[in-house]
C-alpha positions in Angstrom: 5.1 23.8 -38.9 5.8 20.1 -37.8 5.0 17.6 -40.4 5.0 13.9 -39.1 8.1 11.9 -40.3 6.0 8.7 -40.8 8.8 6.8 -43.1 11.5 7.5 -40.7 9.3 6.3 -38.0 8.3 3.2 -40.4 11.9 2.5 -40.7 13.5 2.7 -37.8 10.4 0.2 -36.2 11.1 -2.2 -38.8 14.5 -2.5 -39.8 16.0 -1.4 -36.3 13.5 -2.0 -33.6 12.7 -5.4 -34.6 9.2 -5.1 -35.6 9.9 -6.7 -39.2 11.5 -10.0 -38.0 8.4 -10.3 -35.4 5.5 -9.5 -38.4 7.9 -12.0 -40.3 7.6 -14.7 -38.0 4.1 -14.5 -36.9 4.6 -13.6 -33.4 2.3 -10.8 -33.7 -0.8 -12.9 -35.1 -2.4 -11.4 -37.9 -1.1 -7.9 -37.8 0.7 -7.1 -41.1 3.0 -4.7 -42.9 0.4 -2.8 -44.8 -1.9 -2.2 -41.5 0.8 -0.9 -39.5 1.5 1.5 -42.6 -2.2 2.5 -42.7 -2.1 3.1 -38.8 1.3 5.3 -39.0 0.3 7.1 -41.7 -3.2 8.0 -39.9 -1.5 8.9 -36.9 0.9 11.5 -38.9 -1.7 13.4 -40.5 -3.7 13.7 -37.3 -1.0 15.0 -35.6 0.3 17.3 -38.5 -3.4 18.4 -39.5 -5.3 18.5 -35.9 -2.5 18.3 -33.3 0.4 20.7 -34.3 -2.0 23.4 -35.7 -3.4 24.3 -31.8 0.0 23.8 -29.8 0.2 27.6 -30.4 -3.0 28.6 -28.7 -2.2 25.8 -25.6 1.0 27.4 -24.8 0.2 30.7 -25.1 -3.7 31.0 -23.8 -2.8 27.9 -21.2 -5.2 26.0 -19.5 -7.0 28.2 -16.5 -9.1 28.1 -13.7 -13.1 29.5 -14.2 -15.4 30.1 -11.4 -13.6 27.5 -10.0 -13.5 25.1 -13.1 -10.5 24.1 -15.5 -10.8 25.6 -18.7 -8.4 23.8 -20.9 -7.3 26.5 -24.2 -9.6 26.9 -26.8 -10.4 24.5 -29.6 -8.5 21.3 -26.9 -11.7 19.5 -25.9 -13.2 19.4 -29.3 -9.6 18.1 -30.6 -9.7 15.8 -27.8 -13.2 14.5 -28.6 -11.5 14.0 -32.2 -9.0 12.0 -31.1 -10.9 10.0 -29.0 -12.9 9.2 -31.7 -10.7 7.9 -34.4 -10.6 5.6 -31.8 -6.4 5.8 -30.9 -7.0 5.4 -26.7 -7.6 1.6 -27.4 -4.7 0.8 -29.5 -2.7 -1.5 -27.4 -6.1 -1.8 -25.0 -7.9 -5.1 -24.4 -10.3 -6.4 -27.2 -12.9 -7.1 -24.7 -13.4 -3.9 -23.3 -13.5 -2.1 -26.8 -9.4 -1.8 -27.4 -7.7 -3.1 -30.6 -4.7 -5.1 -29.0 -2.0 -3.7 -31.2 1.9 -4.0 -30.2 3.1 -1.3 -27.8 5.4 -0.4 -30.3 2.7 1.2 -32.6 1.4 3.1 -29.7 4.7 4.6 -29.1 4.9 5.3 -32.5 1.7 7.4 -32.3 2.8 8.9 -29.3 6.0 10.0 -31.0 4.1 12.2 -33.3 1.2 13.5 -30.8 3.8 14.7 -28.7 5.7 16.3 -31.1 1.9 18.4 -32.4 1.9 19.3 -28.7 3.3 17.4 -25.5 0.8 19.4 -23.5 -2.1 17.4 -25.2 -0.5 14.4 -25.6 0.0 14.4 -21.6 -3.5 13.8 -21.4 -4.2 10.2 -23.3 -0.8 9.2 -21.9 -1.9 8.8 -18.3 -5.2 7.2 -19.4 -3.2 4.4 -21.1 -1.3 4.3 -18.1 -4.4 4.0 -16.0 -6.3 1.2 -18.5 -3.1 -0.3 -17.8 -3.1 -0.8 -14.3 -7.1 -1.4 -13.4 -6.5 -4.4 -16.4 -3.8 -5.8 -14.6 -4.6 -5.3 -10.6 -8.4 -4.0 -10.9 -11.2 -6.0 -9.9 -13.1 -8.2 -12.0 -16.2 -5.7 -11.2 -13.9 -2.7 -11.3 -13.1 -3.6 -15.3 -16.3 -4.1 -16.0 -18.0 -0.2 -14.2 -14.5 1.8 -15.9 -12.6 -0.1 -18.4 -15.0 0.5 -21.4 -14.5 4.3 -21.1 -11.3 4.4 -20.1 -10.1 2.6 -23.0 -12.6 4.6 -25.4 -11.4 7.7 -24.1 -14.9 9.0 -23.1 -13.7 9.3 -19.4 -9.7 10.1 -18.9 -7.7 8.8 -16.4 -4.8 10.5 -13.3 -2.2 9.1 -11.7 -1.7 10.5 -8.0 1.5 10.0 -6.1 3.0 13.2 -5.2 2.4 15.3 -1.9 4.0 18.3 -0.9 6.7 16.6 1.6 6.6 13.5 -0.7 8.2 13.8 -3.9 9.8 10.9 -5.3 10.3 9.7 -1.4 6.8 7.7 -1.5 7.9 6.3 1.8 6.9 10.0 3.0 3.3 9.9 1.9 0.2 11.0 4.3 -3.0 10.6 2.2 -4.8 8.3 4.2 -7.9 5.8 3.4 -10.3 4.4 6.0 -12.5 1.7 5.4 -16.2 1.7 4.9 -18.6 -0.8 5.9 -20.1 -1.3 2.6 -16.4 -2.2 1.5 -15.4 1.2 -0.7 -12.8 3.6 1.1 -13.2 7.0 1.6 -9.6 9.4 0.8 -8.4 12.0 2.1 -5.3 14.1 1.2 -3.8 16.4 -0.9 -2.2 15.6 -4.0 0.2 17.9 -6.1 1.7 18.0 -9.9 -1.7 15.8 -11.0 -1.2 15.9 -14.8 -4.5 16.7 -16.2 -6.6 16.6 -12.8 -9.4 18.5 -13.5 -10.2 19.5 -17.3 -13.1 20.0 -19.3 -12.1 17.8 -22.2 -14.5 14.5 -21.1 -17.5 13.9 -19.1 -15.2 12.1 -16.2 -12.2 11.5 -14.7 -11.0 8.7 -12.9 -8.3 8.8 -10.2 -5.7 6.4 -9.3 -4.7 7.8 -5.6 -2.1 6.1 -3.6 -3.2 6.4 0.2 -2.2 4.7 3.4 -5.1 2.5 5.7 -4.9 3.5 9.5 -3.5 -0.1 10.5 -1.1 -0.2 7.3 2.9 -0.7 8.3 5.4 1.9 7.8 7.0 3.1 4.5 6.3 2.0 1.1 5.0 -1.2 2.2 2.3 0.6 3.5 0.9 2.0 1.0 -2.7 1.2 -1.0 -3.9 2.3 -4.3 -7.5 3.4 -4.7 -9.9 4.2 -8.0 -11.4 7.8 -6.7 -14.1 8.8 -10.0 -14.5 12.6 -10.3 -18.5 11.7 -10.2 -19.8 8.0 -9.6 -21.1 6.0 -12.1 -25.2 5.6 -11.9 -27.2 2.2 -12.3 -26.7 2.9 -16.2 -23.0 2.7 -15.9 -23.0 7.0 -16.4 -21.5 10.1 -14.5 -23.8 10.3 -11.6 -23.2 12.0 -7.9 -19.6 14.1 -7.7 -17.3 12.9 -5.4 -15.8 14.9 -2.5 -12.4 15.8 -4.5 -11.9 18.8 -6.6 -9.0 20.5 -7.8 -8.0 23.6 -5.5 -5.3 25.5 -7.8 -3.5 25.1 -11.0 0.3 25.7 -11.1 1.9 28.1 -12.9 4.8 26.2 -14.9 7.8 27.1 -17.1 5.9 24.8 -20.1 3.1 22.4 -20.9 1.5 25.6 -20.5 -2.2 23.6 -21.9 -1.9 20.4 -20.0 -3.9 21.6 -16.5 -0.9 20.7 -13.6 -3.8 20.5 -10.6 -3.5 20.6 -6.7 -6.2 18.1 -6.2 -7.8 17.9 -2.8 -10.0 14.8 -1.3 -12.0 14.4 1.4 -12.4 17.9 2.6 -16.6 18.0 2.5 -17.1 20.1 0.1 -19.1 17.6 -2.2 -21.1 14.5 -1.0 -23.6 14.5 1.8 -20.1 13.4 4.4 -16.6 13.6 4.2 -14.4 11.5 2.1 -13.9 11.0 -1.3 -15.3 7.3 -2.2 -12.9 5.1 -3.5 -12.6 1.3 -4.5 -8.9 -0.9 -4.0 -6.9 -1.9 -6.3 -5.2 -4.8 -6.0 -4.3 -5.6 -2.3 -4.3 -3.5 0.5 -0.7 -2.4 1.5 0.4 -3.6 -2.1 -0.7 -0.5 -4.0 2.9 0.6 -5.1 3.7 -2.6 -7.1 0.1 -1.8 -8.6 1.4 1.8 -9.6 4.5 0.4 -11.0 2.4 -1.4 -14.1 1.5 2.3 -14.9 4.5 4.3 -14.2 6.8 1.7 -16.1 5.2 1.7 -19.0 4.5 5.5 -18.2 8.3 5.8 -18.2 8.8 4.9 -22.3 5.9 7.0 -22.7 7.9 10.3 -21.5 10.9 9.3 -23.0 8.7 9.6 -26.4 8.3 12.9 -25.2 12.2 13.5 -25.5 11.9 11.8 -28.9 8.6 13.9 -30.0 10.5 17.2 -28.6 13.8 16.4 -30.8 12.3 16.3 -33.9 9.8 19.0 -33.4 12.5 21.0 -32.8 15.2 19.7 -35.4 11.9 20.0 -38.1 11.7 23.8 -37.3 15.7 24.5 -36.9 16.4 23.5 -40.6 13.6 25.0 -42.0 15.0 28.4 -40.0 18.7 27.5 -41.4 17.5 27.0 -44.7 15.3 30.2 -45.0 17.9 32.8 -43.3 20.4 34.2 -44.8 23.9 35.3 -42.9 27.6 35.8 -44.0 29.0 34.1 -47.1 29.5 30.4 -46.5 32.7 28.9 -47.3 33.2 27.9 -51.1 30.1 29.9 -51.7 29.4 30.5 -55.3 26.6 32.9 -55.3 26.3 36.2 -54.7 24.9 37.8 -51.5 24.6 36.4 -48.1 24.5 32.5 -47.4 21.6 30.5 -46.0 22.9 29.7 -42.6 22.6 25.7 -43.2 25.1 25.7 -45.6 28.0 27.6 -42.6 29.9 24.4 -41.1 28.9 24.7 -37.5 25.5 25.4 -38.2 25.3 22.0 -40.5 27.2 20.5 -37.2 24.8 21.4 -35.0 22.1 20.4 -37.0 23.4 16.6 -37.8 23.9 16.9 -34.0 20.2 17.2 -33.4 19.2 14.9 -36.2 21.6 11.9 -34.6 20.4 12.8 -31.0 16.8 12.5 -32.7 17.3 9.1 -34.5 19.3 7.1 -31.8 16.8 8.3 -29.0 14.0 7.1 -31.2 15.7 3.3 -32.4 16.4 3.1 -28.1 12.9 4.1 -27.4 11.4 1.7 -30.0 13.8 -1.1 -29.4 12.4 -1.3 -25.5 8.5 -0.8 -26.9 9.6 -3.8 -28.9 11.2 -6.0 -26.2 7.7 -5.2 -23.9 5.5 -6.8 -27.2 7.8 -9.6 -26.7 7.6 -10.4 -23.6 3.8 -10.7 -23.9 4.1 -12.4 -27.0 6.6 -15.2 -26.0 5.0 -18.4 -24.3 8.4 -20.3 -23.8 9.4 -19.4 -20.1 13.0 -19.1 -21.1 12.4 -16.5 -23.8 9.8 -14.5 -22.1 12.5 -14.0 -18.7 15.1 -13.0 -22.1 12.7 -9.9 -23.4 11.5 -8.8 -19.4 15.3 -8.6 -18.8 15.4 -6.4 -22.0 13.1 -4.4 -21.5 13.5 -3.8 -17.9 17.3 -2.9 -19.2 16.3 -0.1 -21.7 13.5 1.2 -19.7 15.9 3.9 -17.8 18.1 4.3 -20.6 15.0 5.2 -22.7 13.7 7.1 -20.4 16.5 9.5 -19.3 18.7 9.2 -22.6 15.5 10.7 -24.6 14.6 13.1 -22.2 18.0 14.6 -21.7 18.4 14.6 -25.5 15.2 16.5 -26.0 16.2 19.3 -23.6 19.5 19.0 -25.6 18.0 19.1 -29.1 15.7 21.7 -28.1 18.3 24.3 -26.6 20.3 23.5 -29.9 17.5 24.8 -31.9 17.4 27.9 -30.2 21.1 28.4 -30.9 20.7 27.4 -34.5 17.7 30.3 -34.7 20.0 32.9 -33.0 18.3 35.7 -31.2 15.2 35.1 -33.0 15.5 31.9 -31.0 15.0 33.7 -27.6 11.9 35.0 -29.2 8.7 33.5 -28.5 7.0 34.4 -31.5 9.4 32.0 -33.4 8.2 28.7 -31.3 11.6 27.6 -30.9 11.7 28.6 -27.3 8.3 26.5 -26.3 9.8 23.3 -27.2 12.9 23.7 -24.6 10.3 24.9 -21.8 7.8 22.6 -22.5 11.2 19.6 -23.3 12.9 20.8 -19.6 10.1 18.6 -17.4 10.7 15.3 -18.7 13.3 14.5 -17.1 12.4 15.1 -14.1 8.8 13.2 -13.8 8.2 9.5 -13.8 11.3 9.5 -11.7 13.8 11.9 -12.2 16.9 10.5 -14.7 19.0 10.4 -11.9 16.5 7.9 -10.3 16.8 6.2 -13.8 20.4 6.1 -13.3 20.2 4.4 -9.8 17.6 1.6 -11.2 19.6 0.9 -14.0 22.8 0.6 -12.4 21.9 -1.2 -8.9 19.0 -2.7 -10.3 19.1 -3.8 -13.9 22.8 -4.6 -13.9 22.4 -7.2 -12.4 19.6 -9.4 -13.7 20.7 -12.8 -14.2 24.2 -11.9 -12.1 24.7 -9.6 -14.8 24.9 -12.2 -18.0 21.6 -10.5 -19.5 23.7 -6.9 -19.9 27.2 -9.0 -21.2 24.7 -10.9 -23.7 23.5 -7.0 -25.0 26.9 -5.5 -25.6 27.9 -9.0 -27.4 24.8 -8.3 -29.6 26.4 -4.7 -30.0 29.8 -6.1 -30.2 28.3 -8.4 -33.8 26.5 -5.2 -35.4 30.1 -3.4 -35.1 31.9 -6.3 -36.9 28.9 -6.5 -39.3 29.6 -2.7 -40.0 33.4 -3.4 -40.4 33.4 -6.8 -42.9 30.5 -4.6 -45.4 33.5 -2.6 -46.8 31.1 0.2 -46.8 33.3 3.4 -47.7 30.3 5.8 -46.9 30.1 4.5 -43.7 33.9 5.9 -43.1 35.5 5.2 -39.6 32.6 4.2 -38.2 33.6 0.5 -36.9 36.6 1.5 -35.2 34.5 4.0 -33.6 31.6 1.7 -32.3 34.7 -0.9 -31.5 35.8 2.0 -29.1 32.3 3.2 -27.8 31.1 -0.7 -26.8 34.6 -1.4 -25.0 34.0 1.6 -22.6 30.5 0.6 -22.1 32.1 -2.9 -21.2 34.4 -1.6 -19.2 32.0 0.8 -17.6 30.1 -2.4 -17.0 32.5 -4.9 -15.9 33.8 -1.9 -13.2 30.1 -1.3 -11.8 28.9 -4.7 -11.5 32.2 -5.1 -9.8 31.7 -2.2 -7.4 28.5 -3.9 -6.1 29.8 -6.9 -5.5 32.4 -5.4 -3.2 29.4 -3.8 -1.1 30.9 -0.4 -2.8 27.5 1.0 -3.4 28.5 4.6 -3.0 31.2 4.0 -5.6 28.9 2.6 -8.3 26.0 5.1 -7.4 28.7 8.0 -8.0 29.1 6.6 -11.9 25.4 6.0 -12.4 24.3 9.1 -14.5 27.8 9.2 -16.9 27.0 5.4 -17.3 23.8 5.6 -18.4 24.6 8.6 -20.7 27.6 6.7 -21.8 25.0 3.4 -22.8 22.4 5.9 -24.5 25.7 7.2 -26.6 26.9 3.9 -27.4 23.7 2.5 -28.9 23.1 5.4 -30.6 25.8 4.8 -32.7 24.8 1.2 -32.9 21.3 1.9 -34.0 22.3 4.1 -36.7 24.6 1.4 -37.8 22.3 -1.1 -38.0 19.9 1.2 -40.0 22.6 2.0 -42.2 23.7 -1.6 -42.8 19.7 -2.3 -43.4 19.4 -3.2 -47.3 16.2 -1.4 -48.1 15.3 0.1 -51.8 13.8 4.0 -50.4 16.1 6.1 -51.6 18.1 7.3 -48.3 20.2 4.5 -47.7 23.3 6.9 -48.9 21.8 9.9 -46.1 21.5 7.3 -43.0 25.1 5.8 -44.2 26.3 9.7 -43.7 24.4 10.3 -40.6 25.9 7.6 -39.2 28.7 8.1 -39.9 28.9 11.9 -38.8 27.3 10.2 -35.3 30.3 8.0 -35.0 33.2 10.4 -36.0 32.3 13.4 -33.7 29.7 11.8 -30.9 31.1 9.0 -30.2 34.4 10.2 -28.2 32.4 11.3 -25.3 32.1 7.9 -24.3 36.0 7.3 -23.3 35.6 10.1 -21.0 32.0 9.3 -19.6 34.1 5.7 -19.3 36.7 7.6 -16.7 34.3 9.3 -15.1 32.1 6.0 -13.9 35.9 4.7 -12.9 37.6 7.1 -11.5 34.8 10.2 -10.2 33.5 8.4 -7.1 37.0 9.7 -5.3 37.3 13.1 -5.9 33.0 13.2 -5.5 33.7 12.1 -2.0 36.9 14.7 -1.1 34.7 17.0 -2.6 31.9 17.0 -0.5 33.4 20.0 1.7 32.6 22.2 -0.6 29.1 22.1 -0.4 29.1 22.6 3.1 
């Protein structure tokens, strides 16, 4: 059973991410150590007591279609109604509208540990903070007011509605149109696949955001509008009133996240309303609605790659209790009699740190970004704000894809660990790589990730913002060398090695682009961003290591580290080659896939 690591997470938010020097220096106003404790610790027995014991029943009853209404498994709505109420919707939400206006990085924090009690339920909240998100930034003054209150309580939920069947992550290939009414709403029509928690019986409404094209709008993604489409529309009083004319038409049948509803959602085809057209309200602009969506999926983005964090140690959690309980083989050096417990066979204890390291450096990434985004809204000096939106906008992808590729990782690794009893569903092992396996793919695949970070990110301020980072990396590596540490072992030669193939990586990439060699860069862009996920892994561990703190496992984060450096680290001379030298042979080999 998963049991919420609240001190690592405490740790590695304070002494890595940099959420102890801001509480230090005031920049987050009166928040203090022993609130964020209080919160964390909260969060961790919700999510061990109320979360983790009903992932079980989601996966394997799955949410399911009733008469035509979503049934999500048994014992979810009242857990959501729970969850809703201890008030953790609003954590980072606006005060006005009932949120408590806490740093991001506490949310993340929390969504950390829902998602490792179940990622199927944790979907759910996710795309409501994403939604509160986006109405608070682009929504109407009058908008706010009618949904803001219940977004952010979590009475109503909120979707987020991009895909179409011939429009995946090609937006530019979107049909859904809007037409104008005279009494200025919109009505929508369209189909709309892959809608995370469409249609569910877990709260009394749900509120769309639906990205939809006006008759007279110009081609591509510059033509697109996004619209606020309510499942039923708010009365006088501010309550569900009249349905709208959307409903969900199927629910798909997926390799995971059996309990989070995956809904074909239809609009506009009559069948509620007294005329055609689901009634919708603008956000934003007309014809701006992508840059609109982008304040959701962004954030949305470090959201999922706490999914890839929540999925690793859910699944490292249940591989060495397994390893410790079973018994195979005598174990080398092995003093007692009968068979071994598997954890104590070298490989096994290999794979296991492997997971563990995986675990910790995809959480300090992910944190580090949550931490950059709180200061950037912090920060009132111009100079310093462009710093931390350059910072964030850098580790966004990196979080993102590093995370989610570790959690499929991690997750598989556990099943190997387990054995055959792995491929068994009864052990639970196996639900974390199907449910682990869709992250990377949504909110932009990783190999989308690797594009923006690459042609994108690179190059904010003519690439001096990345060069400033791997100095930064460059002085925790030299810090790591002059403590004389002898737990920490080879480590600094190691990082020394791991940052000058990420600079070199860099240094060849921007390079590429300013030749006009596009292809060339684009054809290193996934080993790159792998090979920057490797290298501040070892750097975050490092720093955490070096990190002078009186708990009683500074010796096992020294080792950890140090294991991370001497067997993980060499992947990142030959992720180095293959961002320099792969875009050749990718191009002769193209023939072959004729």
């Amino acid at each position: 059973m998963y049991t919420a690591p609240v001190d690592d997470i405490a740790f590695t938010l304070k002494h890595v991410a940099g959420l102890g020097d801001a509480l230090q220096s005031g920049a987050l106003g009166d928040l203090d150590e022993d609130l964020v404790d209080a919160i964390l610790q909260e969060a961790g027995r919700f999510a061990t007591e109320e979360v983790a014991p009903l992932a079980e029943v989601g996966d394997r009853q799955g949410s399911r279609m009733v008469d035509g209404e979503v049934r999500t498994p048994d014992g979810w709505a009242g857990l959501y109604h729970r969850w809703a109420e201890g008030g953790w919707n609003g954590l980072t939400a606006p005060e006005e509208f009932g949120g408590q206006g806490l740093p991001h990085m506490l949310n993340v924090a929390a969504l950390e540990m829902w998602n490792s009690g179940s990622m199927a339920f944790a979907l759910c909240p996710t795309l409501t903070m994403g939604a509160v998100e986006a109405i608070s930034a682009h929504g109407s003054e009058e908008l706010k007011a009618a949904y803001l209150e219940n977004l952010v309580s979590g009475k109503w939920t909120g979707t987020m509605n991009l895909t179409e069947p011939q429009a995946g992550s090609d937006l530019a290939a979107l049909k859904a149109r809007a037409e104008r009414a005279q009494d200025g709403t919109y009505r929508i029509f369209g189909q709309k696949i892959y809608i995370t928690w469409g249609e569910h019986d877990a709260a009394e409404n749900i509120i769309h955001l639906v990205l939809a094209r006006l008759p007279d709008a110009p081609a591509g993604t510059r033509g697109i509008s996004l619209f606020l489409v309510p499942k039923f529309l708010p009365d006088a009083a501010g309550n569900p009133g009249e349905r709208n004319d959307l409903f969900c038409h199927a629910l798909e049948h997926k390799l995971g996240i059996h309990g989070s509803p995956t809904c074909t959602m239809i609009f506009g085809d009559g069948r509620f309303g007294q005329e055609k057209g689901a009634i919708g309200w603008l956000v934003g602009e007309e014809n701006k609605g992508l840059a609109c969506m982008f304040t959701m999926m962004n954030n949305a983005r470090l959201a999922v790659g706490m999914q890839g964090v929540a999925i690793c140690e859910a699944a490292t959690q249940k591989a060495i209790q397994y390893a410790n309980e079973r018994t195979q083989g005598k174990a080398p050096g092995a003093k007692a009699t009968g068979m071994s417990p598997i954890i104590e066979h070298p490989d096994i204890a290999r794979t296991l740190l492997t997971m563990k390291a995986l675990t910790q450096g995809s959480r300090a990434i992910s944190f580090a970004c949550a931490h950059a985004i709180d200061m950037s809204h912090t920060e009132s000096d111009a100079g310093t704000q462009k710093f931390w939106q350059e910072r964030a906008a850098l580790l966004t992808p990196i979080a993102k894809s590093f995370s989610t590729d570790a959690g499929v990782d991690v997750a598989s690794l556990g099943i190997q660990v387990h054995g055959g009893m792995g491929f068994i569903e009864e052990t639970g092992a196996a639900r974390y790589l199907r449910d682990a396996r869709i992250a990377p793919i949504y909110e932009g695949t990783n190999g989308i990730q690797a594009i923006d970070l690459v042609m994108r990110k690179l190059p904010l301020s003519e690439g001096h913002h990345v060069r400033g980072f791997i100095n930064e990396l460059k002085a925790i590596a030299e810090a790591v060398r002059v403590s004389n540490k002898p737990e920490l072992g080879d480590t600094a030669r190691y990082l020394d090695q791991s940052i000058a193939d990420l600079e070199a990586a860099t240094d060849w990439l921007l390079e590429a682009q300013a030749k006009g060699e596009a292809a060339s860069a684009l054809a290193g862009a996934t080993p790159y961003q792998r090979l920057f996920g490797l290298a501040l892994t070892g750097v975050y561990l490092a720093k955490g290591a070096l990190a002078s703190v009186d708990d009683g496992k500074g010796a096992k984060r020294a080792s950890l580290c140090r294991f991370a450096a001497e067997n993980l680290l060499a992947e990142t001379a030959a992720l180095k080659d293959r961002v320099v030298s792969g875009a050749a042979s990718l191009e002769a080999a193209r023939a072959v896939l004729a």
